[in-house]
C-alpha positions in Angstrom: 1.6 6.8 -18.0 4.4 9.3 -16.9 7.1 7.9 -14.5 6.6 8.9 -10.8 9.5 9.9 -8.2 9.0 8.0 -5.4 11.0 8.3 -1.6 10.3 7.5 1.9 11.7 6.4 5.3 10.9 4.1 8.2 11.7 4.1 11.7 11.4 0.9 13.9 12.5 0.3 17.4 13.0 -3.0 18.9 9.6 -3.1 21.1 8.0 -3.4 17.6 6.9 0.5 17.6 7.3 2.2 14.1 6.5 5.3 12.1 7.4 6.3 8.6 6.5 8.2 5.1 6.2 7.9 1.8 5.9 10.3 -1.0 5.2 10.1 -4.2 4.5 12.5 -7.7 0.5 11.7 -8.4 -2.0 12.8 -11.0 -4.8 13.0 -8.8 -7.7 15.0 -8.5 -6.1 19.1 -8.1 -3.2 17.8 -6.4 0.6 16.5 -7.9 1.8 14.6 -4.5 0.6 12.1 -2.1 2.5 11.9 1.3 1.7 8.6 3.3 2.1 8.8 7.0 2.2 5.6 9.2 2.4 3.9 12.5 2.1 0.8 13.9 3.0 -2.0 16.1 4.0 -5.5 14.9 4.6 -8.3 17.5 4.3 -12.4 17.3 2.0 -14.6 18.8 3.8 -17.8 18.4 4.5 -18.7 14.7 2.3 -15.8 13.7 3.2 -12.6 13.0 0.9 -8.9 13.5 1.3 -6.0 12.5 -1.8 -3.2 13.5 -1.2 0.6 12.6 -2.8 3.3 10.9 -2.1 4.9 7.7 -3.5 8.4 6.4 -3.1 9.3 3.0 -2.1 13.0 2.2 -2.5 15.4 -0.4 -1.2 18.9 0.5 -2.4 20.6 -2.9 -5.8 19.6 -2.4 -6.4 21.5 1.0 -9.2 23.4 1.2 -10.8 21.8 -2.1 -14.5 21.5 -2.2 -13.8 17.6 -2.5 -11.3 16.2 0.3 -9.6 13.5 -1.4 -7.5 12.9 1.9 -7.9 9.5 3.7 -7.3 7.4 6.5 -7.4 3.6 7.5 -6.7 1.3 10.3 -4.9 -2.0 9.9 -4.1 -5.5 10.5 -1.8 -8.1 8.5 -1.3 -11.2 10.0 1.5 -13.6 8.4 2.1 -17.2 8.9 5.0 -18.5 6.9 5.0 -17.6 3.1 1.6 -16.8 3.2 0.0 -13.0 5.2 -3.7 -12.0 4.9 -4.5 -8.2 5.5 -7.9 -6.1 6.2 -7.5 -2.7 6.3 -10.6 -0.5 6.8 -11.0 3.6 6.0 -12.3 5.7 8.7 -12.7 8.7 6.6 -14.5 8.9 3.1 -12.1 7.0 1.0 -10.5 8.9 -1.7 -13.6 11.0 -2.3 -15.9 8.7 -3.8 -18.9 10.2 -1.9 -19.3 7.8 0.6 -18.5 7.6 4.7 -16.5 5.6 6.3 -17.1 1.7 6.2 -15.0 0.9 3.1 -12.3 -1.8 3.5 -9.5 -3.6 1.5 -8.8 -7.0 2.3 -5.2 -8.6 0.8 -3.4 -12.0 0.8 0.4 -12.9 -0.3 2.5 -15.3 -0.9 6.1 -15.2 -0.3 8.4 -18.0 -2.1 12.1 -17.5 -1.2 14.3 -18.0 -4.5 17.7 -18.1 -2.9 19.0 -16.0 -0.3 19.2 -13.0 -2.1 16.2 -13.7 -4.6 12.5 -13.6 -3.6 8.7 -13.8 -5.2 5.8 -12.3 -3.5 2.0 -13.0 -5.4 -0.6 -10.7 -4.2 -4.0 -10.6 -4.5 -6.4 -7.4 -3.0 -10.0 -7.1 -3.3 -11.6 -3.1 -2.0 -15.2 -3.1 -1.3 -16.8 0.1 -0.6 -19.4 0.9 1.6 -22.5 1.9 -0.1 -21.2 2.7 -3.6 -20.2 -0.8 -5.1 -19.5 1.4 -8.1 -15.8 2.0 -6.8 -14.9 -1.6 -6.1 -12.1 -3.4 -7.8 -9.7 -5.9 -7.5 -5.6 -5.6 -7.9 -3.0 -8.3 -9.0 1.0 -8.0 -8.3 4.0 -10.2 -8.7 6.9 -8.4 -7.0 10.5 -9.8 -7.7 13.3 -8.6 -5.0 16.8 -8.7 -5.2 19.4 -8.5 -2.0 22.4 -7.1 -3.8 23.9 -7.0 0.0 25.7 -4.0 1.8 21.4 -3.0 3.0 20.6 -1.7 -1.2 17.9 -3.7 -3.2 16.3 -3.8 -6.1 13.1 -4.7 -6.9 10.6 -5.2 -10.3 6.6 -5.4 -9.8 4.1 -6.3 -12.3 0.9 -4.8 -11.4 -2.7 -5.1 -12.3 -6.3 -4.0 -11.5 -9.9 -4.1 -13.0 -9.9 -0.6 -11.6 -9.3 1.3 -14.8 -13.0 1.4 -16.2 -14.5 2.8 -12.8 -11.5 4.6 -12.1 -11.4 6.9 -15.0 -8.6 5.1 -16.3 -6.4 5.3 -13.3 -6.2 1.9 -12.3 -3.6 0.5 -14.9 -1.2 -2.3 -15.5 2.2 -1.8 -15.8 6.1 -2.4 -13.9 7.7 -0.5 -11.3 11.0 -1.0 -10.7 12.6 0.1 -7.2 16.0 0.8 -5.4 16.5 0.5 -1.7 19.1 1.1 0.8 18.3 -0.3 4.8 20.9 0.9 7.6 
């Protein structure tokens, strides 16, 4: 319900080699920030695109808490045109909802290109986890991006989830609206 600050960074090298971080203000669990790590290699095979990496999900105020709330997860997104399909599966517990790892999220997307400065990406994501169907939910977006040129963006999602009755009411709808600058 309260507005988050949200920053981060990428680095990518031409081989296809990239790290980067995001952070973000949460209300989750004992903790008030969330810092996503990342790496990964993204390559083509033909028309198709890859991209494999890991993600782990970080939440320094919750260290040493009786319930670790800190996560990891492998990935792969392939793309073929407008259209990329994801599966991403959690090596640790994920997000402390008592169960080992097993659990996995499976996404798909579709990109429409507006104009050259205006896009539309749909996206659907599904997250099963293992032994506790309790947690499971699905998650809706419609992202709209903006090139204002010079590398800065702009960007307004719509977001949606029947998360929020397992969830604790966490899982909400609601917009996001973003700023970016690329060098």
């Amino acid at each position: 319900d309260a507005p988050a600050i949200q920053g981060g960074f990428d680095l990518s090298h031409s081989s296809g080699f990239y790290l980067g971080n995001w952070n973000s203000n949460v209300e989750y669990g004992n903790t008030s920030i969330e810092m996503d790590f990342y790496g990964g290699y993204a390559f083509d095979v033909g028309e198709i695109s890859i991209d494999v990496g890991d993600l782990y999900y970080y939440y320094p105020d919750n260290s040493g808490q009786a319930i670790n709330i800190n996560t990891n997860e492998i990935y792969a997104i392939a793309s073929y045109g407008a259209v990329s399909v994801g599966y991403h599966y959690y090596t640790t517990e994920a997000f402390a909802t008592g169960n080992d790892s097993g659990s996995n999220y499976m996404q798909v997307n579709f990109d429409f290109p507006v104009s050259d400065n205006l896009g539309v990406t749909f996206h659907y994501g599904t997250f099963k986890f293992d032994g506790d169907s309790q947690w499971d939910y699905d998650d809706y977006s419609i992202s709209i991006a903006y090139d204002l040129g010079n590398g800065y963006g702009i960007g307004l999602d719509f977001v949606d989830t029947d998360a929020g009755a397992v969830w604790g009411g966490t899982g909400q709808s609601g917009a996001v609206i973003s700023f970016s600058k690329s060098m």
